[in-house]
Structure formats: structure tokens, C-alpha cells
PyMOL Python script that loads the backbone (N, CA, C, O; Angstrom):
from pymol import cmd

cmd.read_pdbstr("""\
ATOM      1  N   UNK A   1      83.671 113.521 107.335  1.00  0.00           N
ATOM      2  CA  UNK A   1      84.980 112.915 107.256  1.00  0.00           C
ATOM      3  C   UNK A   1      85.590 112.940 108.656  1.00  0.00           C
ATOM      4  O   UNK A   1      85.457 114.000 109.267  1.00  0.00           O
ATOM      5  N   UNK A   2      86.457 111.600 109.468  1.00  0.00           N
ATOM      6  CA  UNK A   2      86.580 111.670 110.482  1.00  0.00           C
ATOM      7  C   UNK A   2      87.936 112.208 110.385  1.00  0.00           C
ATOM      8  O   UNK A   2      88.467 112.145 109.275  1.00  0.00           O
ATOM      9  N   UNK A   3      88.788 112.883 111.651  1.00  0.00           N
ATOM     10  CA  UNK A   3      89.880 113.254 111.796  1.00  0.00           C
ATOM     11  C   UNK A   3      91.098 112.159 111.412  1.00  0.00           C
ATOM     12  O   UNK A   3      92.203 112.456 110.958  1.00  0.00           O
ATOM     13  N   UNK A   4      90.606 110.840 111.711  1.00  0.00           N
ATOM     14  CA  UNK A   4      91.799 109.536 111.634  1.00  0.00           C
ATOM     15  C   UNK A   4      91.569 109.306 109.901  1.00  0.00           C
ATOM     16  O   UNK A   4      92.452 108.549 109.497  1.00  0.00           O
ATOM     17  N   UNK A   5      90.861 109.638 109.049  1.00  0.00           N
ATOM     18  CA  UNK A   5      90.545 109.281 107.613  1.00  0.00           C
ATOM     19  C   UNK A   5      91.596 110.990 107.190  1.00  0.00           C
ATOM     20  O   UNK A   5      92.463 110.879 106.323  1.00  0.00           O
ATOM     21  N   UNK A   6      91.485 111.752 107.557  1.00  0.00           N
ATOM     22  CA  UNK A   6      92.363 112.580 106.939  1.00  0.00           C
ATOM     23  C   UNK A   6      93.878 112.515 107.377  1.00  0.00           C
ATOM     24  O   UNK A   6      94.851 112.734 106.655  1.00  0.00           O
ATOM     25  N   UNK A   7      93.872 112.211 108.546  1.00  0.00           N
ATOM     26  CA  UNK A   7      95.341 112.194 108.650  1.00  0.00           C
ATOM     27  C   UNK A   7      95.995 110.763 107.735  1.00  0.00           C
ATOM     28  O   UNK A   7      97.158 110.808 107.334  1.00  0.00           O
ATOM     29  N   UNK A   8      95.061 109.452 107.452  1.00  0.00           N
ATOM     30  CA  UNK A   8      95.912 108.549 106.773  1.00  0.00           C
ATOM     31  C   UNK A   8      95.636 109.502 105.218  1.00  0.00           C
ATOM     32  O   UNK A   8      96.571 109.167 104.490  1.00  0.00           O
ATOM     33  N   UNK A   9      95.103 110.113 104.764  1.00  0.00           N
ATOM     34  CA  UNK A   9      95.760 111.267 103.864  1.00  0.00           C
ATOM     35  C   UNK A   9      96.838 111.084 103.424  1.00  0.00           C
ATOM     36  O   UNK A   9      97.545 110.345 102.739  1.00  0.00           O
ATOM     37  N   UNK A  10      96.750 112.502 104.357  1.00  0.00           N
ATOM     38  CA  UNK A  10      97.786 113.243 104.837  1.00  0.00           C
ATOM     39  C   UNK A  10      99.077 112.115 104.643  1.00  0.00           C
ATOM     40  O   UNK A  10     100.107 112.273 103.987  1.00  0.00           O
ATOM     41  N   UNK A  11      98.668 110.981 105.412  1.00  0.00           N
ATOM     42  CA  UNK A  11     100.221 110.401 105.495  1.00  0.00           C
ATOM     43  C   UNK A  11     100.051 109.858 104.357  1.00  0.00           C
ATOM     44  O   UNK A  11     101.013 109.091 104.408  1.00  0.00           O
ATOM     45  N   UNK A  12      99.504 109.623 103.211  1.00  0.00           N
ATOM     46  CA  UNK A  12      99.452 108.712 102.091  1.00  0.00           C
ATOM     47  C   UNK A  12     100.468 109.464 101.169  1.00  0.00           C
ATOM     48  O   UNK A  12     101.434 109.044 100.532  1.00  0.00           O
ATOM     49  N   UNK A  13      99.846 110.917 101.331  1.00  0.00           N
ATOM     50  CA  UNK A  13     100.422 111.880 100.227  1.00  0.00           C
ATOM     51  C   UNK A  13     101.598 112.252 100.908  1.00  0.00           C
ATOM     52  O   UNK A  13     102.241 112.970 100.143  1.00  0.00           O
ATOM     53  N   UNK A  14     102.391 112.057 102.351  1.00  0.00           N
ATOM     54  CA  UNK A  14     103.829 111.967 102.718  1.00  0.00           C
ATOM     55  C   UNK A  14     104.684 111.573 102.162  1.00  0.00           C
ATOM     56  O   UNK A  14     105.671 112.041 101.594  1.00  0.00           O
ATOM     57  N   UNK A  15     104.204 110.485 102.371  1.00  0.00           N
ATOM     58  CA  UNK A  15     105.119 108.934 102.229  1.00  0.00           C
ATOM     59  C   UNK A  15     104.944 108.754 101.060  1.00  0.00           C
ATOM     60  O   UNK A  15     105.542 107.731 100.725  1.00  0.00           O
ATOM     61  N   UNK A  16     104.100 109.512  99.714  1.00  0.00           N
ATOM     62  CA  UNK A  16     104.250 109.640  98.013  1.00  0.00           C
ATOM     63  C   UNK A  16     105.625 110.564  98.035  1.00  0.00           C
ATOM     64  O   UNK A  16     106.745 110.316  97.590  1.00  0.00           O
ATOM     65  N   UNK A  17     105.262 111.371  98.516  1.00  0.00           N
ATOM     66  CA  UNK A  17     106.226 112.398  98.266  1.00  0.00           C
ATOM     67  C   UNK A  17     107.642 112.300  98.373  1.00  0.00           C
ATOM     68  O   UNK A  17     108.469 112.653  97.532  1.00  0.00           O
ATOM     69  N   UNK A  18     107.920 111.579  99.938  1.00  0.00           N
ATOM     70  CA  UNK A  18     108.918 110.876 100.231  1.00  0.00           C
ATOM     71  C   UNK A  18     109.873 109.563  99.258  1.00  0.00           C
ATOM     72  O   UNK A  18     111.015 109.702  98.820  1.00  0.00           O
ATOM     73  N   UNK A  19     109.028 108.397  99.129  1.00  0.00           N
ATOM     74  CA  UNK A  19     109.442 107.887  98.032  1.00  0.00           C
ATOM     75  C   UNK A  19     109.444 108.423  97.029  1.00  0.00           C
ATOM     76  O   UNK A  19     110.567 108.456  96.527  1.00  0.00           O
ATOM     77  N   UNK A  20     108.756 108.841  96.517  1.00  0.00           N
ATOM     78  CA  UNK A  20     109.338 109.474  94.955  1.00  0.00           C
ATOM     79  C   UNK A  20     110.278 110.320  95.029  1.00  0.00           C
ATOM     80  O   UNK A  20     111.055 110.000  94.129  1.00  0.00           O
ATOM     81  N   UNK A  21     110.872 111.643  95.817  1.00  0.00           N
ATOM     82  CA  UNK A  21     112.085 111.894  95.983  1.00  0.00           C
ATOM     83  C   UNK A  21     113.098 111.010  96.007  1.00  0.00           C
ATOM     84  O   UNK A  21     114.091 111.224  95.312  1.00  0.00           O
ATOM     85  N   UNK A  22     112.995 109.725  96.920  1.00  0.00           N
ATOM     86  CA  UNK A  22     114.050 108.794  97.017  1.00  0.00           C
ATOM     87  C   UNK A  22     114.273 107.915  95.612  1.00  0.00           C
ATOM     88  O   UNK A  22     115.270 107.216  95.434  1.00  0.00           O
ATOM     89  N   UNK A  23     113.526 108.016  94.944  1.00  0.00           N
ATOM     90  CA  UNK A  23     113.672 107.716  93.849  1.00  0.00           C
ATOM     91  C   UNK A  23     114.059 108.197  92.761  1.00  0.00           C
ATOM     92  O   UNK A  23     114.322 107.582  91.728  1.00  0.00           O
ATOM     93  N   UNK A  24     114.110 109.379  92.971  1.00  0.00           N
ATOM     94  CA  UNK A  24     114.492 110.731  92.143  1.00  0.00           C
ATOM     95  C   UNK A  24     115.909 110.654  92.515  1.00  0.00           C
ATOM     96  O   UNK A  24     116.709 111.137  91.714  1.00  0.00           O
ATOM     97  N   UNK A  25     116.439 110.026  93.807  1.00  0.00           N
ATOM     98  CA  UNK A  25     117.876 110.449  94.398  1.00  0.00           C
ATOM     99  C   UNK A  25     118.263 109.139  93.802  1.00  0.00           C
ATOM    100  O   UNK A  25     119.284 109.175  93.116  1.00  0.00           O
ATOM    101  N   UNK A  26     117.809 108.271  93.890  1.00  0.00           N
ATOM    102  CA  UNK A  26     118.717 106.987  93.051  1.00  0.00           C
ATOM    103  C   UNK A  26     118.401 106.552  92.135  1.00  0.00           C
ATOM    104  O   UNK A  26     118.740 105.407  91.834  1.00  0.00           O
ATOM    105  N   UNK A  27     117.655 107.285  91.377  1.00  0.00           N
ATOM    106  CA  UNK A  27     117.802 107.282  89.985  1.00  0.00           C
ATOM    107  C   UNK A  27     116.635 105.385  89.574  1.00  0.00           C
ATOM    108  O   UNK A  27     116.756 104.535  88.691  1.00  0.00           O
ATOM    109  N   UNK A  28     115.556 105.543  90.886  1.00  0.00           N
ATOM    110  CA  UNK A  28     114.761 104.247  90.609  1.00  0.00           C
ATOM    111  C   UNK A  28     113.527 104.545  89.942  1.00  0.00           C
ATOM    112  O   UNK A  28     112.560 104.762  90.671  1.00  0.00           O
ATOM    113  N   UNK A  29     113.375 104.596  88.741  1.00  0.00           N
ATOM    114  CA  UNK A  29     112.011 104.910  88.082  1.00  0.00           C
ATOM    115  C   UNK A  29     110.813 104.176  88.728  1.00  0.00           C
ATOM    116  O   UNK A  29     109.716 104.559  88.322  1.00  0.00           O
ATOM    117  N   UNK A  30     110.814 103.037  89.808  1.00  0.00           N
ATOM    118  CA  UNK A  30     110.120 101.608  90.327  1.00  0.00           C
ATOM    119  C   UNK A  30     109.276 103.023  91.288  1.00  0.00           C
ATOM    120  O   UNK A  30     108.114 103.427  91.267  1.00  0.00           O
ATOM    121  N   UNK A  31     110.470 103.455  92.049  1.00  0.00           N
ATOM    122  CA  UNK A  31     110.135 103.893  92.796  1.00  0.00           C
ATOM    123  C   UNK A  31     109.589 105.201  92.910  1.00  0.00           C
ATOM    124  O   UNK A  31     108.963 105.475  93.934  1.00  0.00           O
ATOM    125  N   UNK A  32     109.728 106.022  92.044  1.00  0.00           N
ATOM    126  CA  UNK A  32     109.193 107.027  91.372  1.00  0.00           C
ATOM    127  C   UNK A  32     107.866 107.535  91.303  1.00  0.00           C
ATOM    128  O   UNK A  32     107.288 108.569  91.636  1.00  0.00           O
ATOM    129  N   UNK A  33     107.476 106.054  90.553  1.00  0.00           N
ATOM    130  CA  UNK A  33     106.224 106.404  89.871  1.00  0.00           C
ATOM    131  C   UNK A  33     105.398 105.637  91.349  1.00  0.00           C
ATOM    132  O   UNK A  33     104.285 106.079  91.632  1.00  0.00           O
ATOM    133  N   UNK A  34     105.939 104.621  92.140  1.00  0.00           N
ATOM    134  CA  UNK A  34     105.083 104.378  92.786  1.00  0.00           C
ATOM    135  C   UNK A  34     104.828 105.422  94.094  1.00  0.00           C
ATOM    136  O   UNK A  34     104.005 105.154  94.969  1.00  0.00           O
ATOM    137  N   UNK A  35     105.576 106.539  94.101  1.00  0.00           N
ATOM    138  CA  UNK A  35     105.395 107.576  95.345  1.00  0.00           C
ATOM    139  C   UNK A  35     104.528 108.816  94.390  1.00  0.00           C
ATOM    140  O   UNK A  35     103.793 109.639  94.937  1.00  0.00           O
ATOM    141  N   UNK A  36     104.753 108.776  92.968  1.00  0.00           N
ATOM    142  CA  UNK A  36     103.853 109.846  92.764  1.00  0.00           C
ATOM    143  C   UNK A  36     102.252 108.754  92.500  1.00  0.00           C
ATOM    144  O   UNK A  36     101.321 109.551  92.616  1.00  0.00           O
ATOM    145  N   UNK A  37     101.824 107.705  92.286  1.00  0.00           N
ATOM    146  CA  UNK A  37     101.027 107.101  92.576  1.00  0.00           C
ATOM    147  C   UNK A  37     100.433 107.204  94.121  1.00  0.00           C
ATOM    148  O   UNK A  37      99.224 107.292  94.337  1.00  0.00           O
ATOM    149  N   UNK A  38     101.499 107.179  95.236  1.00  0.00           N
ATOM    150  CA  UNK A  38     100.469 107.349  96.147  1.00  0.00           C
ATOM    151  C   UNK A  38     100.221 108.454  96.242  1.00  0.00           C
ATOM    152  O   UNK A  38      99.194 108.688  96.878  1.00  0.00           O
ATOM    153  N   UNK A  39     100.997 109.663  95.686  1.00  0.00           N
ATOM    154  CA  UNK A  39     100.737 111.143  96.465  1.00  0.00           C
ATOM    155  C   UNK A  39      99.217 110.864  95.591  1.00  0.00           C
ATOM    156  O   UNK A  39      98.127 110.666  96.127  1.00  0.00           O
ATOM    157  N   UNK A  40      99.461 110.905  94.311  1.00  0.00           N
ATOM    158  CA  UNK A  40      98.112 111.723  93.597  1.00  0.00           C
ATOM    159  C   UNK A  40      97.055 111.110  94.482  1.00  0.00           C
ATOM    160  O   UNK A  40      96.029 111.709  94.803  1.00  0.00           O
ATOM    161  N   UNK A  41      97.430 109.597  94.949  1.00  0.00           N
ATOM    162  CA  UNK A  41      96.227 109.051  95.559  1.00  0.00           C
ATOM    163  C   UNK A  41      95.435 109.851  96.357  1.00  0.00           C
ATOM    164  O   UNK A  41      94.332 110.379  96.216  1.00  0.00           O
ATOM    165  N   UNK A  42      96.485 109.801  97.462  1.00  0.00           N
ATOM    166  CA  UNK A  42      96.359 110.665  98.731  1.00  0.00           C
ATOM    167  C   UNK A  42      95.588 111.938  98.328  1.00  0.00           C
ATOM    168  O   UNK A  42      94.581 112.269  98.955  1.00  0.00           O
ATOM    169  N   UNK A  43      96.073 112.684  97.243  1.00  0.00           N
ATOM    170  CA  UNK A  43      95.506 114.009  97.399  1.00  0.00           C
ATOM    171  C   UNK A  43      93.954 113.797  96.508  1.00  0.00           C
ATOM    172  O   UNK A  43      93.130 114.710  96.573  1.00  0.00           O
ATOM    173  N   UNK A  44      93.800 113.166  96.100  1.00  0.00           N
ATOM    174  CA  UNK A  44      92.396 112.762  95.249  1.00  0.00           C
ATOM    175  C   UNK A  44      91.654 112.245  96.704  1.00  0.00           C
ATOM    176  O   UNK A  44      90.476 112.603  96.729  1.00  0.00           O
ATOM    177  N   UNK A  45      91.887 111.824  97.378  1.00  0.00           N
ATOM    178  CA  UNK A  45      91.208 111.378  98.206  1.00  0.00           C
ATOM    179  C   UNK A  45      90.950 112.684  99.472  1.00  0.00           C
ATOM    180  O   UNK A  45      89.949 112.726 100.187  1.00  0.00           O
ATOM    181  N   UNK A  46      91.830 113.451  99.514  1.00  0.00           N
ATOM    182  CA  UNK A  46      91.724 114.849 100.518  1.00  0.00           C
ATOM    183  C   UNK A  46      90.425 115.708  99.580  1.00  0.00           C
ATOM    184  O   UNK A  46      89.318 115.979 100.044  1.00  0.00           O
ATOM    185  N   UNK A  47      90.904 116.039  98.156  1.00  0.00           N
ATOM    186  CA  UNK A  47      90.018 116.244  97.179  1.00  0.00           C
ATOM    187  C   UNK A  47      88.610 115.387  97.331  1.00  0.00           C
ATOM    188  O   UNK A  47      88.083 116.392  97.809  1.00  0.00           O
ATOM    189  N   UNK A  48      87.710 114.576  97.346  1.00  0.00           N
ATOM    190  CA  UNK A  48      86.467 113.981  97.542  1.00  0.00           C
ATOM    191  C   UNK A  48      86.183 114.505  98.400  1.00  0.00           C
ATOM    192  O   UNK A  48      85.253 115.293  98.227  1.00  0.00           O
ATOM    193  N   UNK A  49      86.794 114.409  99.869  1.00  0.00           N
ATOM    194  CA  UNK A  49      86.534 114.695 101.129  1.00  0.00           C
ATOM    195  C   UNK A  49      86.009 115.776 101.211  1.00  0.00           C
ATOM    196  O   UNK A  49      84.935 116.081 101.730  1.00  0.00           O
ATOM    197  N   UNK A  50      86.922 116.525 100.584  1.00  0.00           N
ATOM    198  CA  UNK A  50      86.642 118.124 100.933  1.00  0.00           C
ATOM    199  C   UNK A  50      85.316 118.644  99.828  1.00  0.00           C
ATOM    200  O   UNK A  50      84.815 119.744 100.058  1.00  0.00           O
ATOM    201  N   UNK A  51      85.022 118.181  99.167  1.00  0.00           N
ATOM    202  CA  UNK A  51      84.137 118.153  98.465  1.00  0.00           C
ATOM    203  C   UNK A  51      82.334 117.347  98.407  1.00  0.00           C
ATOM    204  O   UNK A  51      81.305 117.381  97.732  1.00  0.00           O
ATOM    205  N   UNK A  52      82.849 116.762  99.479  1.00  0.00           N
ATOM    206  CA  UNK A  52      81.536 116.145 100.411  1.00  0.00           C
ATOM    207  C   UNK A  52      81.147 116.994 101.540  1.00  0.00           C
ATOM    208  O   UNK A  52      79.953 117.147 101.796  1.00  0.00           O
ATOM    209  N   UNK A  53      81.998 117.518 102.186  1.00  0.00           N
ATOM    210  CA  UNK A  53      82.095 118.592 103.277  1.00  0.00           C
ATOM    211  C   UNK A  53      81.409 119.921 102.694  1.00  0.00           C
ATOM    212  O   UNK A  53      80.437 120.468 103.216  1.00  0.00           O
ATOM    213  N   UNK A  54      81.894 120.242 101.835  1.00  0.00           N
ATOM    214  CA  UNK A  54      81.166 121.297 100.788  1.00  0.00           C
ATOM    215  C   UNK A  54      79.854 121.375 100.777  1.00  0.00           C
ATOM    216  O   UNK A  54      79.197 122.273 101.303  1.00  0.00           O
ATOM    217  N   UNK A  55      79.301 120.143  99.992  1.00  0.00           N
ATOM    218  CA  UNK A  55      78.039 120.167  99.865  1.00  0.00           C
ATOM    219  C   UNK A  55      77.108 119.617 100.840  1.00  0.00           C
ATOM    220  O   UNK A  55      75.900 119.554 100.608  1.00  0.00           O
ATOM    221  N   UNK A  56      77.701 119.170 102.050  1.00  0.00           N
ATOM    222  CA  UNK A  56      77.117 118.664 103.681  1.00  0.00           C
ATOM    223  C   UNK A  56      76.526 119.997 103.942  1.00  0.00           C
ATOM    224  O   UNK A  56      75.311 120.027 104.137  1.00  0.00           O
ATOM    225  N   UNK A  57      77.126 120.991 103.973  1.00  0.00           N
ATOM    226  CA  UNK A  57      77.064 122.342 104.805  1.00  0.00           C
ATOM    227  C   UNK A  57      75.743 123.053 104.267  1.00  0.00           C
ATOM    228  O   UNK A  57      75.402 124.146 104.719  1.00  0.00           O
TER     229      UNK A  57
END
""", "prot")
cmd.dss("prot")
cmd.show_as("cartoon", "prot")
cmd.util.cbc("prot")
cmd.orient("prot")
């Protein structure tokens, strides 16, 4: 896994986190579900990674 594939991660599962708070603050269900959509993304995808790395070694 290269260093630039984890950090867009990293920022996937941010910027979930981020919107869905902001959505939590104004009360936008739109927006909600689409920041916990990217987090889980994001972290399913840190999850594979790290789990290819695992069995590389």
C-alpha cells in the first residue's frame, strides 16, 4: 500500500466524519448519512489495506 493511497483514507474517513457532524448540527439527514457513508468507506478501505500488509509479511 503506497503512502498517497492511505492518506486519501485517511482524508475519506475526515471529511465522513466532518460532514456527518455538519449534518448532525443542522439537522440534514442528506447529509448525515452521506458522511457516515464515506467514513465507513474510508475505514473499510484502511481495513483491506492493513490486512494485505498482514499477510505480505
Amino acid at each position: 500500500m503506497s503512502t498517497g493511497q492511505t492518506f486519501r483514507n485517511k482524508a475519506q474517513d475526515l471529511k465522513g466524519r466532518i460532514t456527518e457532524r455538519i449534518g448532525r448540527a443542522t439537522r440534514n439527514r442528506r447529509l448525515q448519512r452521506e458522511g457516515r457513508t464515506d467514513r465507513i468507506s474510508g475505514n473499510l478501505k484502511q481495513s483491506s489495506d492493513k490486512i494485505k500488509n498482514a499477510f505480505r509479511r
